[in-house]
Structure formats: C-alpha cells, structure tokens
C-alpha positions as CSV (number, residue, x, y, z in Angstrom):
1,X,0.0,0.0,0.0
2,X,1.3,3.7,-0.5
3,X,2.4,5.2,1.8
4,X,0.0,8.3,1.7
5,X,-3.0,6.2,1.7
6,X,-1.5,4.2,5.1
7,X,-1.3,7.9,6.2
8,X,-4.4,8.6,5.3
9,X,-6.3,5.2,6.5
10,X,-3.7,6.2,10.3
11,X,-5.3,9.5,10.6
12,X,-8.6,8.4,9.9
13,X,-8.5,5.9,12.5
14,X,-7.6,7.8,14.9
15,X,-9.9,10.7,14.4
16,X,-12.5,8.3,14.3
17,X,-11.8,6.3,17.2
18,X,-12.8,7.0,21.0
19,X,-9.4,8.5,21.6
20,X,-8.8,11.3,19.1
21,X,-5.5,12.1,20.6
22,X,-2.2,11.3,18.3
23,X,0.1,11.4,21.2
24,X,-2.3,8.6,23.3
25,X,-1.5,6.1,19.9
26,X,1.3,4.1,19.3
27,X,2.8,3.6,16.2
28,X,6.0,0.9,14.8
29,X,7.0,-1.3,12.2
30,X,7.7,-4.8,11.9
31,X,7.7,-8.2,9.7
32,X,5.1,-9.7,12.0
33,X,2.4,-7.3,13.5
34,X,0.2,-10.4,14.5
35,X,3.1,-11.7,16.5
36,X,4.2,-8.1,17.6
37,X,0.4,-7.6,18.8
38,X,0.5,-11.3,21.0
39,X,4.1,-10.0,22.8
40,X,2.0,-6.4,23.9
41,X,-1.2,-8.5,24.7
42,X,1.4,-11.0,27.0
43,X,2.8,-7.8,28.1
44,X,-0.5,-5.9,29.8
45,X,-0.6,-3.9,26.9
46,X,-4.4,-3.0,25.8
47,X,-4.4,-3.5,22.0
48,X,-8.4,-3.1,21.1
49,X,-7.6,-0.5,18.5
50,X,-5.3,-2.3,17.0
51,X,-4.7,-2.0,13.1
52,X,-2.0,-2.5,10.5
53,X,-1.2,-2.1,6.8
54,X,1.4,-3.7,4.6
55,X,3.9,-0.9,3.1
56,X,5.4,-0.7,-0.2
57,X,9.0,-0.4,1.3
58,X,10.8,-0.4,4.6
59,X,11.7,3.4,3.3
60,X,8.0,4.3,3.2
61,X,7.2,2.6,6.6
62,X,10.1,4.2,8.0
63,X,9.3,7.7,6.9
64,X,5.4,6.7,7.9
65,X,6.3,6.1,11.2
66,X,9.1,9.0,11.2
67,X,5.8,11.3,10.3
68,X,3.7,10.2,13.1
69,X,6.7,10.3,16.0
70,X,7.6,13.6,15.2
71,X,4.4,15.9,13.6
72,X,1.7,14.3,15.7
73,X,3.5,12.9,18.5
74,X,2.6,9.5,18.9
75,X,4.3,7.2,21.0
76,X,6.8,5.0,19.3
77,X,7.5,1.3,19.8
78,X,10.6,-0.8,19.2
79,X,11.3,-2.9,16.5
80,X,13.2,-6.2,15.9
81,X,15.9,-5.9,12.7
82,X,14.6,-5.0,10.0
83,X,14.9,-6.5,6.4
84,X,14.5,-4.4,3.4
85,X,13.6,-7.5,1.5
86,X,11.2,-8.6,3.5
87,X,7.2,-7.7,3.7
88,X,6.7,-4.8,6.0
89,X,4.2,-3.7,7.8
90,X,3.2,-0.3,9.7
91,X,0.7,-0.6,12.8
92,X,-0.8,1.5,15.8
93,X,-2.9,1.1,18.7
C-alpha cells in the first residue's frame, strides 16, 4: 500500500476512534504485526484499537512512522531488525 494512503487510513482511524488524541496512539513497524500484537497482549498492553497495513518499502514505513513520531507525537515502539527484502508492515494502537 502507498504510503499516503496508510497515512491517510492512520489519521482516519484515529480521528475516528474514542481517543482522538495522536500522542495517546502508538505507532511501529515490523515483519510480523500479529506476533508483535500477542508480545503487547502478553505484556499488559491493551491493543483493542489495533490496526496495521502492509507498506510498499521499509523506506515508506520508515518515513510513515518517522511522520507520526515527530508531527503528531505519537508514541513509538521498538522494533526487531529489519529487512529491506522482506514484507513490512506499519501498525498502531
């Protein structure tokens, strides 16, 4: 997916969610985002507005993410190595 329309399909998420907040969200990337969402879950973390979309390129998902972090202040997450050849995959809760 292009990176503008993830943005887009982020922001409308979030303004249409109960939380309307960007910095109360959580944004990262990964290879895996079901297995990413279990390790929060195992973790106490509350993931009911969870969502994620496939990216075109690490690049895109990187500067998706990068976007979020810094303009709207959300929250940021860690992420395992990261493969360029690989599918990746941009995802907030």
């Amino acid at each position: 997916m292009k990176k503008l329309e993830i943005a887009n399909r982020i922001m409308y998420r979030v303004e249409h969610s109960r939380e309307k907040k960007y910095p109360s969200w959580s944004i990262g990337i990964t290879h895996s985002p079901q297995e990413i969402k279990v390790r929060h879950e195992e973790d106490g973390i509350n993931t009911d507005e969870w969502e994620h979309w496939q990216a075109n390129s690490l690049k895109d998902a990187m500067e998706i993410e990068t976007y979020f972090l810094h303009w709207l202040e959300m929250k940021g997450c860690p992420s395992d190595e990261l493969n360029p050849h690989k599918m990746i995959y941009v995802y907030i809760y």
